[in-house]
FIFI-553054 format. One line per 4 residues: number of its first residue (from 1); their letters; for each residue x, y, z of N, C-alpha, C. Coordinates in steps of 0.2 Angstrom, whole numbers, plus 5000, padded with zeros to 4 digits. Layout:
NUM = a = X:Y:Z:X:Y:Z:X:Y:Z | ...
//
This chain:
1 = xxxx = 5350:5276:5720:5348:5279:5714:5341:5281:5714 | 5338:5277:5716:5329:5278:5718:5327:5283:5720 | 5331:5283:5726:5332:5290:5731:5331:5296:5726 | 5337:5297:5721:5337:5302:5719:5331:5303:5716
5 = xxxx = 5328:5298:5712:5322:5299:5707:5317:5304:5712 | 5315:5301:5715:5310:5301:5720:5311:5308:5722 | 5318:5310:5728:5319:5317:5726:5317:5321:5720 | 5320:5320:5714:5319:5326:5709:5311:5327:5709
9 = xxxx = 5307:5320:5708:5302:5322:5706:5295:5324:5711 | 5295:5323:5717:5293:5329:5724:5298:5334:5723 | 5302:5338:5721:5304:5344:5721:5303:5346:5713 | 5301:5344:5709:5296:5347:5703:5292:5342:5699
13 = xxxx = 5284:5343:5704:5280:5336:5701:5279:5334:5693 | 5281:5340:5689:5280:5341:5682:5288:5335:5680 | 5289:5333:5683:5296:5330:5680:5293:5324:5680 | 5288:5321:5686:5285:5314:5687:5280:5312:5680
17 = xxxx = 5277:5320:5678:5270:5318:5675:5272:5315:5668 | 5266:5313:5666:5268:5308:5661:5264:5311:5653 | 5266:5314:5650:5265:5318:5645:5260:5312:5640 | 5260:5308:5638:5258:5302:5636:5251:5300:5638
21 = xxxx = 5251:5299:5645:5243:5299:5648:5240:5305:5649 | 5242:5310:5649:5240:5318:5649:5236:5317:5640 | 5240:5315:5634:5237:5316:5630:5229:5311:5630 | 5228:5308:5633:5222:5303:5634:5217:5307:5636
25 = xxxx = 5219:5309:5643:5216:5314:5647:5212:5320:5643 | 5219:5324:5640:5218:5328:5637:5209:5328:5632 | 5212:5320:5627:5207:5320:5621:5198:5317:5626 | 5199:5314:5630:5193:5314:5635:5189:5322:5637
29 = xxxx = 5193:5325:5638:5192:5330:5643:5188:5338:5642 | 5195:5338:5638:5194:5344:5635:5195:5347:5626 | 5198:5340:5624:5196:5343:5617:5191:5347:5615 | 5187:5345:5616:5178:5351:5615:5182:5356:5614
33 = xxxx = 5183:5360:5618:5186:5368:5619:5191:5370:5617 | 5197:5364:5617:5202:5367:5615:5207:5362:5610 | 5203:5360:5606:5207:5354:5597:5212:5359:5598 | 5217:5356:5594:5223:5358:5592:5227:5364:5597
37 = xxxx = 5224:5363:5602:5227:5372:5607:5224:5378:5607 | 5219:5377:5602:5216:5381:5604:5210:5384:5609 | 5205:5389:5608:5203:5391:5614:5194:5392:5609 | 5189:5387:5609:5183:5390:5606:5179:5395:5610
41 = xxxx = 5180:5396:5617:5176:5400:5622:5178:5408:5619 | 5185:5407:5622:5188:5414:5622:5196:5413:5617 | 5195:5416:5612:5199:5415:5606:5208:5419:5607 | 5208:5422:5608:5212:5425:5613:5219:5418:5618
45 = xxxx = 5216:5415:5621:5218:5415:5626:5217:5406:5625 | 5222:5404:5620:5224:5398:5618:5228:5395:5623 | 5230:5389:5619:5234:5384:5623:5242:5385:5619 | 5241:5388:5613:5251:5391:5611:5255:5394:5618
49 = xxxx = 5261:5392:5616:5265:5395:5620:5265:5402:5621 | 5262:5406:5617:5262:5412:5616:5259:5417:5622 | 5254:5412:5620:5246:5414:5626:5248:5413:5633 | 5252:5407:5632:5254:5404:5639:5258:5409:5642
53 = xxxx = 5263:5411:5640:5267:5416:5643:5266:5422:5643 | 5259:5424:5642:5257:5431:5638:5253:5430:5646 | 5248:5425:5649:5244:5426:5651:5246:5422:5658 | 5254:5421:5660:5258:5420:5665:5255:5411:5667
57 = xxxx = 5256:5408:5661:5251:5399:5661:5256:5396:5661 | 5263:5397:5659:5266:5393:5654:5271:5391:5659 | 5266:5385:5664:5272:5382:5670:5265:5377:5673 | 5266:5370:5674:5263:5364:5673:5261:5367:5681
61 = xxxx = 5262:5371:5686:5258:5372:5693:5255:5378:5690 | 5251:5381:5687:5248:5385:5683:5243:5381:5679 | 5245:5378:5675:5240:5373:5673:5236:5369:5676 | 5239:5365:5681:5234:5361:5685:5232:5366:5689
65 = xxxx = 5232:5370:5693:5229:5375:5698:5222:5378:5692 | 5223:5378:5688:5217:5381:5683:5215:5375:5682 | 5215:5369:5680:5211:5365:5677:5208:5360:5683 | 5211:5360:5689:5208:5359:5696:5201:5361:5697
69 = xxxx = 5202:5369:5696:5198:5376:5701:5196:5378:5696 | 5196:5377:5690:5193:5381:5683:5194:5389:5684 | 5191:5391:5679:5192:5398:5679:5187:5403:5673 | 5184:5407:5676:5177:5410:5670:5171:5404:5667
73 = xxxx = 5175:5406:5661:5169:5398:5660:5172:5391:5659 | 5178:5390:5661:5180:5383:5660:5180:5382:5668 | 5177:5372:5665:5175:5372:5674:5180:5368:5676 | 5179:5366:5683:5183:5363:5687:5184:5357:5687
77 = xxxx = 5188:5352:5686:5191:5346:5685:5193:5343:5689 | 5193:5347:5695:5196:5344:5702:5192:5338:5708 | 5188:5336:5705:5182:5332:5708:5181:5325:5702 | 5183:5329:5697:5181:5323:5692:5188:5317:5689
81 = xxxx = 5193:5322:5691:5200:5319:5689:5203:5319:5695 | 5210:5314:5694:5214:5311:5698:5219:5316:5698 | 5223:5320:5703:5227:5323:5705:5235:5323:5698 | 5235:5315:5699:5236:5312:5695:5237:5316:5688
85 = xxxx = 5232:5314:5686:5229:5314:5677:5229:5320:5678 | 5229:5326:5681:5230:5334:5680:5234:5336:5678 | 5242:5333:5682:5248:5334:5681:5250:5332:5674 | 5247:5327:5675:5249:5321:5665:5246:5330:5661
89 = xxxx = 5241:5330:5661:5237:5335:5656:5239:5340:5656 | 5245:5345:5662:5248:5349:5662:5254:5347:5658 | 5256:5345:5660:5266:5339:5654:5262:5341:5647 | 5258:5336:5648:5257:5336:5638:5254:5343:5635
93 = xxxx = 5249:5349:5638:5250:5353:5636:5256:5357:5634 | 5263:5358:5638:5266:5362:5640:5271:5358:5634 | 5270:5352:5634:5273:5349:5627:5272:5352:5622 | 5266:5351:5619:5261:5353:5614:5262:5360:5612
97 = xxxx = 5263:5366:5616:5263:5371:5616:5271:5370:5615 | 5277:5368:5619:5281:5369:5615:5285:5364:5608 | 5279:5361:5604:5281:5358:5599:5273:5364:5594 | 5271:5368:5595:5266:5372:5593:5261:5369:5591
101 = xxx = 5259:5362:5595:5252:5360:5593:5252:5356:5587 | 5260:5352:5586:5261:5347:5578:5261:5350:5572 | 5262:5360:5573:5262:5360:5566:5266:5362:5566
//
């Protein structure tokens, strides 16, 4: 039954991550820019679900490839964070977005 685990979560590493430590991450990291989902740089281009899928984000390999690599003015995370903690931060986004950010 292990086996199985193991499988599902190398065939979608979004299944492993841990939504819970993403939210730790998250408040470390990036709340500056982006409290409640939102985006204070470029206002447009939030952390809603809306944005997410307007803006082709709204998939946890989408999120940590951005938040690895950065992108404009948000910088790259891939040096300072664990592989790990990206994927966590990708889940609880993608949570958050679809619980609308607790409101």
């Amino acid at each position: 039954m292990a086996v199985i685990g193991c499988l599902l979560a190398l065939a979608n590493p979004a299944w492993a991550a841990d939504a819970n430590h993403g939210k730790q991450i998250f408040k470390a990291n990036c709340v500056a820019c982006h409290a409640g989902g939102n985006n204070s740089v470029v206002r447009a281009k939030t952390l809603k679900k809306e944005a997410l899928q307007e803006y082709s984000m709204y998939d946890a390999g989408a999120i940590a490839y951005q938040v690895t690599n950065g992108k404009n003015a948000m910088p790259a995370f891939g040096k300072r964070l664990k592989p790990q903690d990206i994927e966590d931060v990708a889940a609880y986004v993608l949570a958050q977005a679809d619980n609308n950010w607790g409101k």
